[in-house]
N, C-alpha and C positions, 0 to 999 in steps of 0.2 A: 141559246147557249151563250152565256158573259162567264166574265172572269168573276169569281165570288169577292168578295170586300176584303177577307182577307190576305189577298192574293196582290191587292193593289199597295203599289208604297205610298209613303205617308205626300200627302198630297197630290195623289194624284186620282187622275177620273174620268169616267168613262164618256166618250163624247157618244160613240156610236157601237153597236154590237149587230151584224144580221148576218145572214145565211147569203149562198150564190142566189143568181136570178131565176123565179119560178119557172123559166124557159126550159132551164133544164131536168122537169120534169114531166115535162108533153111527151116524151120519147116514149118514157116507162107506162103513160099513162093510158095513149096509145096502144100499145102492147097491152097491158091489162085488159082494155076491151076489147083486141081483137081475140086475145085467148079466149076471153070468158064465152065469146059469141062463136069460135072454130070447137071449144069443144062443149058449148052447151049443144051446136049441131049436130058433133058427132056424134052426141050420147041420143040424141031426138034420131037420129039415121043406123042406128044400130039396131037392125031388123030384131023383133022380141023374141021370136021365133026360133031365132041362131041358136047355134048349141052352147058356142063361149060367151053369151050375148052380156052375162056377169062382170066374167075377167075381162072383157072389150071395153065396159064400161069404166071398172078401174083401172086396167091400164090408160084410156082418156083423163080421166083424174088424175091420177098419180103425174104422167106426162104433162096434165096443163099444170099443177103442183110447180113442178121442179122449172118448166119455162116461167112461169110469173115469179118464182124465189127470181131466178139471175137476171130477168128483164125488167121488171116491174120492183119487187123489195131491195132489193140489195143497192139500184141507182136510189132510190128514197132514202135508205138509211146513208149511203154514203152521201148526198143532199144533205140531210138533217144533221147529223155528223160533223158537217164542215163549217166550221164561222169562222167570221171575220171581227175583231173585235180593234176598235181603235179607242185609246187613252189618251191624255196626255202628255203618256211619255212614252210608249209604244203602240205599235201597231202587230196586234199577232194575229196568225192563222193556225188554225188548227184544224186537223185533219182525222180522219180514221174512225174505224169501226169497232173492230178488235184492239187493231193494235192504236197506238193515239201520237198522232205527229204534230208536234208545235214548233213555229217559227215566229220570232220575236224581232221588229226592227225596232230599235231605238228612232224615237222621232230625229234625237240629235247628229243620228246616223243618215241619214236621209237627206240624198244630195237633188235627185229630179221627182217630179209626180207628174206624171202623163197620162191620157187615156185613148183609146180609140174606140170607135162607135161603127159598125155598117149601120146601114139604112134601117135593115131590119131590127137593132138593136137599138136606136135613138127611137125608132115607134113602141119598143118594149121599152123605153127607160133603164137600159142597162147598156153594159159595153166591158172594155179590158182597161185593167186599169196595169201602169208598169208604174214600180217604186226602182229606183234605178239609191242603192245606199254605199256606204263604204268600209262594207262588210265582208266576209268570206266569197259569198255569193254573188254579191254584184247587183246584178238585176233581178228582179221578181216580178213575171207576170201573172196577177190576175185574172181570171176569164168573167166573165158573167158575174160583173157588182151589180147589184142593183142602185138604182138612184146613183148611178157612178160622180156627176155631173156633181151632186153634194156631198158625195164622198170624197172626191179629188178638192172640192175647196174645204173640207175641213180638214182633210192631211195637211193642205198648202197651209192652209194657215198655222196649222199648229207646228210645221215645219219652220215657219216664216218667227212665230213666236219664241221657238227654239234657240232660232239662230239670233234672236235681237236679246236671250235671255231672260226673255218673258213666261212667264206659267201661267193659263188663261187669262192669256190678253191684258196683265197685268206688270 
């Protein structure tokens, strides 16, 4: 997901556009195969014999249906859904499924770039990144950038190029 060409103002360009980190997709993924395998069992364990042994088997359906929508689809789509898009004059996120949420910082708005890593996030190459601007909102944390590490130095920089009046490093 990017912002289409003409959406951008006149000189300006996209340094980077991705998604949060694939981490947060282990949850849902997870889940998907434990349903697939509780109710491929249940349906292999439903005596043939039974009298409801039909409706037993579609209600296991139906039931693993409606668990894999809210565990499994719905975190993917809101996943897929979410970008991160940096220009060189804003930095926006956008959010949402149905409904669609955009947040826009002006690079020139943008007073700190920080990020923090656990352990476990510096082994995935991702982390939180916070835009701290001087905006309505104040601070914005990100969770789960990926590649944060060259994401936090192309904000800086193009932060840094802002403040010296520069437009790509120029």
């Amino acid at each position: 997901m990017t912002i289409p060409d003409h959406h951008l103002t006149q000189g300006e360009r996209r340094v980077r556009s991705f998604h949060p980190h694939w981490k947060r997709l282990v949850g849902p993924f997870v889940a998907l195969i434990l349903i697939a395998a509780a109710s491929g069992a249940a349906i292999y364990f439903i005596p043939g014999d039974f009298g409801y042994a039909g409706y037993a088997r579609i209600a296991v359906v139906v039931i693993a249906l409606v668990l894999l929508t809210i565990w499994s689809f719905v975190p993917y789509l809101r996943w897929k859904n979410t970008a991160y898009i940096l220009t060189t004059h804003r930095f926006t996120i956008s959010t949402g499924v149905l409904n669609k949420s955009t947040d826009e910082i002006p690079i020139t708005k943008v007073n700190t770039v920080s990020s923090d890593q656990t352990f476990a996030e510096r082994l995935l190459g991702c982390g939180t990144l916070t835009v701290e601007s001087a905006g309505d909102r104040g601070e914005i944390v990100l969770r789960d950038i990926p590649k944060i590490q060259e994401v936090r130095m192309d904000l800086f920089r193009l932060v840094e190029d802002a403040s010296d009046g520069e437009v790509d490093g120029r």
